[in-house]
N, C-alpha and C positions, 0 to 999 in steps of 0.2 A: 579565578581563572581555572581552566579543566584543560589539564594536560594531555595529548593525545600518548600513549603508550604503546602504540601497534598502529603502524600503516603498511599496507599490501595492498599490489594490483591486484584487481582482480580479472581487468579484460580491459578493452583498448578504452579510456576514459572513462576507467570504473575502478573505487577505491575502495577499499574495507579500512574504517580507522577504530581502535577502543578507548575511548575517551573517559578519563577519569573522571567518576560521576556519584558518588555511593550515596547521596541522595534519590539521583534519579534511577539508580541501580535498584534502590530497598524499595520503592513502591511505583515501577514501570510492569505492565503486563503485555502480551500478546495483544497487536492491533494500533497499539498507540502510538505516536511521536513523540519529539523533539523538536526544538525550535534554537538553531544552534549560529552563532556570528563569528566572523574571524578578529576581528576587532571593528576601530571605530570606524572605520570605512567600509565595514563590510556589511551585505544586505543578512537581513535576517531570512534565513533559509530554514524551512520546515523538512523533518528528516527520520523517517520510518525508523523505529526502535527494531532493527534486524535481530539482535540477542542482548544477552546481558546475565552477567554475573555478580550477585549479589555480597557474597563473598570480597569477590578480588574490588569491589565497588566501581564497575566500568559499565558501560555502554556499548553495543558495537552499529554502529551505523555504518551504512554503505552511499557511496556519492558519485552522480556522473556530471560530468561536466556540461552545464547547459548554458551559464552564463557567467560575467564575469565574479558574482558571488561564490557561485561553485568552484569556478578555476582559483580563487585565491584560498579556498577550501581545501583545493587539491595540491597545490604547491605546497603545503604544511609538511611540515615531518614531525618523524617519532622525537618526543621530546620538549617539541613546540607545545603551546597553547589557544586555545578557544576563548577568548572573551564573555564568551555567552553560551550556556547549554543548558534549556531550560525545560523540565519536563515532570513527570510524564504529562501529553495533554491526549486529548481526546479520550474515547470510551474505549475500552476494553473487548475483543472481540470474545462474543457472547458463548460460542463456540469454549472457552476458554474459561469459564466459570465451574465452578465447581460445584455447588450447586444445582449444575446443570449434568452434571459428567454421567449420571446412569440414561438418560434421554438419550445423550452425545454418544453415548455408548452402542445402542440399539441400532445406530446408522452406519451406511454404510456410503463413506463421504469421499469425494473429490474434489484436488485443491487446485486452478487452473493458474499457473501466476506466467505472465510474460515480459518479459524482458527485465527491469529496474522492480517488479512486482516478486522477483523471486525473492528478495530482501526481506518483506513484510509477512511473506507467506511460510520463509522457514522457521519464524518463531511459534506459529501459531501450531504447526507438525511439530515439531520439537518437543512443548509443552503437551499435544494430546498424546504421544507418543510413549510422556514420563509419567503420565495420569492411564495407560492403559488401553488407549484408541491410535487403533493403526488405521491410516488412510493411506489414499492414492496420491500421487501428483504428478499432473503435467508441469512440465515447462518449456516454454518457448520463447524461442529470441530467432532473430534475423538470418542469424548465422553461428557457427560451431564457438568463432572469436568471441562473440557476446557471453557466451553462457558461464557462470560459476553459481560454485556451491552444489555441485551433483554430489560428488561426494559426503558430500556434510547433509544433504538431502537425503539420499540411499540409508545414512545412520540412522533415521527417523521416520522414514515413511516405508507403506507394504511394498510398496509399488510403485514408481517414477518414471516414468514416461517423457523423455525429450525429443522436442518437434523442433526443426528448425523452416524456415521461410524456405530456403536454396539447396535444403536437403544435405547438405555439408556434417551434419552430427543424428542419426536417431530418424523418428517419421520425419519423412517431406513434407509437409505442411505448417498450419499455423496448429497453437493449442485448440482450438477448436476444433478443427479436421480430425484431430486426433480423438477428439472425447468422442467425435463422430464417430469415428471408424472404431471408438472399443466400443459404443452402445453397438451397430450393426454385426459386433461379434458375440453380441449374448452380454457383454458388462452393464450391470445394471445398479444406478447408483442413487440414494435417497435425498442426497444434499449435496450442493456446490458451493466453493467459496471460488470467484475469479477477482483475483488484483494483479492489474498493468497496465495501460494507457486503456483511455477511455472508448476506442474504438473498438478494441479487444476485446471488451469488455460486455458494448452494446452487442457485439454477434455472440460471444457466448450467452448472452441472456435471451434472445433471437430465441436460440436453440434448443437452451434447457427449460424454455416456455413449450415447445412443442414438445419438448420427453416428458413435460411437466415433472421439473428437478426443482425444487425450491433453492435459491439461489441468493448469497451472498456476494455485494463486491462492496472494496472501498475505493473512495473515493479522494482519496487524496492526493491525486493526479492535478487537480485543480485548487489547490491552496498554494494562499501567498504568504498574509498574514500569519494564519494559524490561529490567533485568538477571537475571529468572528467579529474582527472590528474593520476590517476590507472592503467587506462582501464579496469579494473573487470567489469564493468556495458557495455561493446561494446558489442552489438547485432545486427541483420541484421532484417530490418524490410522493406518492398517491396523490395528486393535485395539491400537496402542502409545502410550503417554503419551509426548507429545512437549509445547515449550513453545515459544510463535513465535517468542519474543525469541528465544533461545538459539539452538533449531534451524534456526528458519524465521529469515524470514518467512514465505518460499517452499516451499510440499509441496506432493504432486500430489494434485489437487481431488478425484480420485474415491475417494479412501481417506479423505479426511476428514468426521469423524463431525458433519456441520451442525446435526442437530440437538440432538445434544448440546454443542454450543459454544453456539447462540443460547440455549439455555435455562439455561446455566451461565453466559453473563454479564448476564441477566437478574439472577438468585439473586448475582452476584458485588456487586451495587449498594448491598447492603443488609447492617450488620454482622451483623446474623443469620446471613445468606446465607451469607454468607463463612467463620462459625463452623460452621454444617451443613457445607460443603463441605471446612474441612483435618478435621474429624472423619473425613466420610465417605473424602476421599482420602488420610488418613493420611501418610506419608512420600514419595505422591505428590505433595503437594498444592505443595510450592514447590518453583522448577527449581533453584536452587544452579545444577550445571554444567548442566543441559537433560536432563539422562539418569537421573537418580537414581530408582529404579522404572524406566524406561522399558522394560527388554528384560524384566521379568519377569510 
């Protein structure tokens, strides 16, 4: 069992918990998940590794309420326990390698995250931040009520930029409109990492295709599973069947096919859906190891 040790609001159906985890604490990085259950009735819910202390051996994820797995998630308190927290899984976002940190260095990057995407995105600022590499970041949410972690963002990043939809906090606009309006002010930037619903997503890659900004997003807006035995997370990115759990989270945004993801997990909601789709996708249709079909 992994006991939860810290629960906070964060905003209206939005929770910060730190879950006692010192396995998944000692070898979790920037990018990856968790795959966490309330007990024996509760769904297995896939869940963005927000921070983590290796030390105090905790987790911190962040949780909105979308269904009734989440709300009996959210009903937990300090003190209660988790049945299930299993992790880390997925790849590590590349950005985040060390190995890679004098490259990493030379750029000059911006990180777009909206809404439930700023979770994923302040660890990966956090860590280039402790390695040396100061970047930007947008963030965008709907409204001023949506938005946390500025503060804990402003500790880590050059530069933090908040958009909101209804203009109630920072630009009036989405993150997008924003990168907009800092590229039409002379801001000019090497690399993009955007994580937040999938639509937010296809328009900032829209866009950083025409400033030609090489462009990261994850994908893990569309995981059910988590361990590539679903298929809900199969997408086509350079014309290759890939699956987020497995491969990604993390691919590069201008090869991924948007709108065939939004309109596949549309169809993935419904058992019908789901029955048209392993038809149609045949032996592609679940990841097993993330490859099977993939290079043919």
């Amino acid at each position: 069992m992994y006991p939860i040790v810290r629960k906070e609001k964060l905003a209206d159906q939005i929770i910060l918990m730190d879950v006692k985890a010192p396995l998944v604490a000692r070898k979790c990085l920037p990018g990856q998940f968790i795959i966490a259950k309330t007990d024996e009735l509760g769904e297995r819910i896939p869940l963005t590794i927000c921070d983590y202390d290796r030390e105090a051996g905790t987790v911190t994820i962040v949780v909105q309420t979308i269904g009734a797995g989440t709300l009996r998630m959210m009903d937990l308190n300090e003190g209660d326990e988790l049945m299930d927290f299993v992790g880390p899984l997925g790849c590590a976002s590349e950005l985040c390698e060390e190995e890679n940190l004098e490259e990493t260095k030379q750029k000059k990057i911006v990180f777009i995250a909206g809404g439930l995407g700023i979770a994923p995105v302040y660890p990966q600022v956090k860590w280039l931040h402790e390695h040396g590499v100061d970047v930007d970041v947008i963030m965008g949410c709907r409204n001023k009520d949506l938005l946390f972690y500025i503060d804990e963002m402003k500790a880590v990043a050059k530069n933090v930029y908040v958009a909101t939809d209804d203009g109630s906090y920072g630009f009036h606009g989405n993150g997008c409109a924003q990168l907009e309006a800092l590229y039409n002010d002379g801001v000019r930037y090497d690399h993009c990492v955007a994580i937040g619903p999938m639509i937010m997503m296809k328009y900032v890659c829209l866009l950083t295709k025409k400033l030609e900004i090489p462009t990261i997003v994850s994908m893990n807006p569309i995981m059910v599973d988590g361990t590539g035995m679903c298929g809900a997370c199969r997408l086509m990115v350079g014309g290759q069947v890939k699956f987020a759990c497995v491969d990604g989270p993390e691919f590069d945004g201008h090869l991924v096919d948007f709108d065939q993801a939004i309109a596949r997990q549309a169809q993935y909601k419904t058992a019908e859906g789901r029955a048209k789709l392993a038809y149609e996708e045949g032996d592609t249709h679940h990841g097993g190891c993330g490859h099977c079909g993939g290079d043919e």
